[in-house]
N, C-alpha and C positions, 0 to 999 in steps of 0.2 A: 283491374287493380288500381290505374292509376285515377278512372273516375270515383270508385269508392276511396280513396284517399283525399282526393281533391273534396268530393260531399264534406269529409271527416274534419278537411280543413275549414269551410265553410262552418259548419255546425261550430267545431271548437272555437273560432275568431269572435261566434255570434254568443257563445256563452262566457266568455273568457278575454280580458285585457291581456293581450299579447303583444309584449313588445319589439321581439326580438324573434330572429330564425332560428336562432341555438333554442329557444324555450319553446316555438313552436314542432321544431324537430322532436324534443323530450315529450310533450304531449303527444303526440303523434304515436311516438314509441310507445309513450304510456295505455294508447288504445287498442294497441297492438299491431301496430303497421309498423312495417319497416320503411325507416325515412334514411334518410342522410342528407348533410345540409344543401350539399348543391340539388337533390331531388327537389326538396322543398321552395328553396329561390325557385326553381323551373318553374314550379305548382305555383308560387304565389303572381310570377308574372305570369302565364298565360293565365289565373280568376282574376287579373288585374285589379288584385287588392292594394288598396290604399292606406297609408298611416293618416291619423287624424290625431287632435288633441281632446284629451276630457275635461270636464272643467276643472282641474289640478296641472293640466298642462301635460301632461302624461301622454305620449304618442301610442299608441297601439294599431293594430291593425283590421281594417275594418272591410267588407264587400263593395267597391264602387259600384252605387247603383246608379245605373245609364239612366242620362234624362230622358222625361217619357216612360216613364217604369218598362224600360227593356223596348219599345216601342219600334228604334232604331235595329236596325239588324247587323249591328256591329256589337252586338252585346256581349262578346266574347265566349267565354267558356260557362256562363251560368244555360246561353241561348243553345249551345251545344250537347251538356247535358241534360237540358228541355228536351231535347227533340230526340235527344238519345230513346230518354226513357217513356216520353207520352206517348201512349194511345188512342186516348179519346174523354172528351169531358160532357157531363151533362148535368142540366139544372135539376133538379127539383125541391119545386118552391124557392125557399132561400137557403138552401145546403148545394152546394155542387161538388159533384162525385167527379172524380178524377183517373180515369184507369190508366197503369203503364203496366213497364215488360213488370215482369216477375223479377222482383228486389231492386225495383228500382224507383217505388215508392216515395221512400225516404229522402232520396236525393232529386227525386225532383220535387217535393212539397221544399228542399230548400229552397231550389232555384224560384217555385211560386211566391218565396213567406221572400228572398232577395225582391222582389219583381217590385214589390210593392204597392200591389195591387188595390186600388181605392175601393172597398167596400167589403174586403175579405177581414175579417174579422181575427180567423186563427183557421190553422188546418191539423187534421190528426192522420200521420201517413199509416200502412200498414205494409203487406208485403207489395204486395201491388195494386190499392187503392188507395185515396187520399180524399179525405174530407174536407173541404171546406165550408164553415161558416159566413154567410156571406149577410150584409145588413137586410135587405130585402129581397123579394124575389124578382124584381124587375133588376136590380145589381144584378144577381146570381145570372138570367139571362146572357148580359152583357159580357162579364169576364168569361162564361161558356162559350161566347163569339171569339173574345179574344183572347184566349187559349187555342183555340182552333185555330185562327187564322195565324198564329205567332207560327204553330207547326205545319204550313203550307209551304 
């Protein structure tokens, strides 16, 4: 429960100017999780999300992405549910197939599409595969190393 929440939180921050914990708690509810606000304070410190300003000056809440696109293995809670849910990656050509547990897809093509991976283009999760587009296939290679070796 609380990794599918936390995915939920991710996904909603990445589509959504959030400013505040009371509005992120009500979407939360709204997707049908039960939140309540000190849950969600707990969930935002340990994804150790960050407020930022938009160009209006507007603080919201965004995914701190670790320098090194996650590189470092203090990457908190995105590096946790990586390894939660990965199975195993493989190139072919410039698409790279991504397998994890069953339903846990979705929440780690977050943690790939946070990672910020140089050459990944977009990913499409399903129950438990995830696609990525990747620019070339000597890229697609590379990020199949380093997806592997992130989960060692």
């Amino acid at each position: 429960m609380k990794t599918s929440r936390q995915t939920k939180i991710l996904d909603i921050i990445k589509k959504n100017k959030v400013s505040t914990q009371k509005e992120l708690t009500r979407l939360l509810v709204k997707e049908g999780y039960e939140a309540k606000q000190p849950t969600v304070s707990r969930d935002i410190t340990e994804l150790g999300l960050i407020k930022i300003k938009d160009k209006d000056g507007r603080m919201y809440y965004a995914a701190a992405t670790p320098e090194g696109n996650l590189k470092k293995e203090d990457s908190g809670s995105f590096l946790r549910v990586f390894r939660e849910g990965f199975v195993n990656a493989e190139a072919a050509s410039n698409i790279l197939v991504v397998k994890t547990k069953a339903g846990m897809a979705m929440a780690v093509a977050a943690c790939i599409d946070a990672m910020d991976i140089e050459g990944i283009i977009g990913s499409i999760a399903g129950d438990d595969t995830i696609m990525c587009a990747v620019k070339t296939a000597e890229l697609a290679k590379e990020v199949e190393s380093y997806l592997l070796n992130i989960n060692v």
